[in-house]
C-alpha positions as CSV (number, residue, x, y, z in Angstrom):
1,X,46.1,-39.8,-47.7
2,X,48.4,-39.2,-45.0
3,X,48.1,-41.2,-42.1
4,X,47.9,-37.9,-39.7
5,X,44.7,-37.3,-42.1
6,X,43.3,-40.9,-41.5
7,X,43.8,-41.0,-38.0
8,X,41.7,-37.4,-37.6
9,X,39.2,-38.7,-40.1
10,X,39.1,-41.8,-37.4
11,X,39.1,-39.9,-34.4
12,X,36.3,-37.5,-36.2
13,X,34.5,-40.2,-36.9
14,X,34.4,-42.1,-33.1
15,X,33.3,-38.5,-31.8
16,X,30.1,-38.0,-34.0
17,X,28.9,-41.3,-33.6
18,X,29.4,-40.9,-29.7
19,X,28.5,-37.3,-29.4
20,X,24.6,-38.6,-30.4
21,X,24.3,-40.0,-27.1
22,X,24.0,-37.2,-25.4
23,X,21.8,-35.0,-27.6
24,X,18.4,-34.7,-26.4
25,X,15.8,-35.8,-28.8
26,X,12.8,-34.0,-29.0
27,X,9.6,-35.7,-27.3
28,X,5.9,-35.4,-27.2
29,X,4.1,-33.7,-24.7
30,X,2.4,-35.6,-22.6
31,X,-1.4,-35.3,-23.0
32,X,-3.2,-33.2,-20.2
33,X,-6.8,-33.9,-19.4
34,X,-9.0,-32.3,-21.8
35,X,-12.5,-31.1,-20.0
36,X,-15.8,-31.8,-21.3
37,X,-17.9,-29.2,-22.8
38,X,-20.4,-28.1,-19.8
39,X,-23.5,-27.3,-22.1
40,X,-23.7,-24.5,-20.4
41,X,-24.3,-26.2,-16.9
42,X,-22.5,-22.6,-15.3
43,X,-24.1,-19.9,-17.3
44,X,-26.9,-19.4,-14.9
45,X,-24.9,-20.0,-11.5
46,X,-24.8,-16.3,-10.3
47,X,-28.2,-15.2,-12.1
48,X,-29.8,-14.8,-8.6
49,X,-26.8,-12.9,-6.8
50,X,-28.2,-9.5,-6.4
51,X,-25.7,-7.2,-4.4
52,X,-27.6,-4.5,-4.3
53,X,-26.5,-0.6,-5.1
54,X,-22.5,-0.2,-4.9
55,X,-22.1,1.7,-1.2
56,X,-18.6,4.7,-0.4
57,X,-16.2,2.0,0.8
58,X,-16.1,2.8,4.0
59,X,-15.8,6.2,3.6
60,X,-19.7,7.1,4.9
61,X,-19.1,7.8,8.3
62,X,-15.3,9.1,8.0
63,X,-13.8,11.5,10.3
64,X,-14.7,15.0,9.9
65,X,-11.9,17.2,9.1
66,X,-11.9,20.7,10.3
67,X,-10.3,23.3,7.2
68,X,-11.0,26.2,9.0
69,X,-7.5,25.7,12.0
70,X,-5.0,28.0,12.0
71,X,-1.4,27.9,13.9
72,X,0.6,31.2,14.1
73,X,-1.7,32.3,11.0
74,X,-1.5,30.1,8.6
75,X,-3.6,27.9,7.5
76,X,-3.8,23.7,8.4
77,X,-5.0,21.3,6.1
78,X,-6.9,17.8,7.6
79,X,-7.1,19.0,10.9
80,X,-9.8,16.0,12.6
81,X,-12.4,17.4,15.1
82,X,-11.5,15.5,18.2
83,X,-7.5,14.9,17.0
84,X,-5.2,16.5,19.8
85,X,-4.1,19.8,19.1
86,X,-0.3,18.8,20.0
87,X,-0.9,16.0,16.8
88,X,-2.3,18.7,14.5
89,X,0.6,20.8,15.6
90,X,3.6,18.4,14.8
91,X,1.7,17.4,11.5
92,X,2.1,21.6,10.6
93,X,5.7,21.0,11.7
94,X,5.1,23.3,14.4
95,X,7.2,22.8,17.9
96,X,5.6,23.2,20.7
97,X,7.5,22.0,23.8
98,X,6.0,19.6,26.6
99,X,7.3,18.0,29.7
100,X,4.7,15.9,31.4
101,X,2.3,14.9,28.7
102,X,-0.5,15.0,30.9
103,X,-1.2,18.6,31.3
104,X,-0.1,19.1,34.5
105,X,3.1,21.2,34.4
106,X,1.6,23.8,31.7
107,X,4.9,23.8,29.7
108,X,2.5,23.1,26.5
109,X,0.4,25.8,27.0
110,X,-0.9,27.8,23.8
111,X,-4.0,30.3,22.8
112,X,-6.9,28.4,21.7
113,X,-9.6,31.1,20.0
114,X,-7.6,33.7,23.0
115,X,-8.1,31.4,25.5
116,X,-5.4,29.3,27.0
117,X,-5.2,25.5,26.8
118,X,-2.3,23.3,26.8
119,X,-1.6,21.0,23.6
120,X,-1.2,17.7,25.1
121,X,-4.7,17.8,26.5
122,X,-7.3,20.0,24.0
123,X,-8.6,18.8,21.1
124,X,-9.4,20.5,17.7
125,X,-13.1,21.8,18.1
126,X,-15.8,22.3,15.4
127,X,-15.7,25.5,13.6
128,X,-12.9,28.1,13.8
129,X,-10.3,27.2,15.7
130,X,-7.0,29.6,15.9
131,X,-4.1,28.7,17.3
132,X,-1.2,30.4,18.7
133,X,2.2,29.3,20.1
């Protein structure tokens, strides 16, 4: 042997032997806390829990819509009895221009059922309700 081929035989050597200090040897887990059987000490814990029927979630005194609304002749889906007719108006995309916002300059002013109201102030009644800007 050469001694290029010892001394990186030598040098081979020094680096395995130190290289094993850093691996990580594999350990045990460490032991969690195991439980006790219960004997079934839980199995009758909610027997008595009677909830009663399942009730609508909320839904039993919703708002009533009104399908039957109209703007400019066509027809406007979820229109709420008591919602202002400028809201219902602006949910159809429809523009109807206002000023005051209180009803007192009239620039809002549409035909309810052929009557005139203004849309900042009326709200969408029960039954047929038509609409024109």
């Amino acid at each position: 042997m050469h001694s290029s081929q010892i001394l990186l035989l030598g040098l081979l050597l020094a680096l395995t032997t130190s290289s094993k200090a850093f691996l990580a040897l594999p350990t045990q887990r460490p032991c969690l806390a195991r439980s006790e059987p219960l004997f079934g000490f839980f199995d009758k814990a909610f027997a008595n829990e009677d909830l009663g029927a399942k009730q609508n979630a909320g839904l039993k005194n919703g708002p009533k819509v009104n399908d039957s609304v109209t703007i400019n002749g066509k027809a406007c889906k979820n229109a709420v009895v008591g919602q202002k007719i400028k809201v219902v108006a602006a949910a159809a995309r429809v523009k109807i221009p206002y000023n005051c916002n209180n009803g007192d300059c009239g620039t809002c002013t549409v035909l309810v059922n052929g009557r005139k109201a203004k849309a900042c102030q009326m709200t969408v009644p029960k039954g047929k309700c038509d609409i024109q800007t």
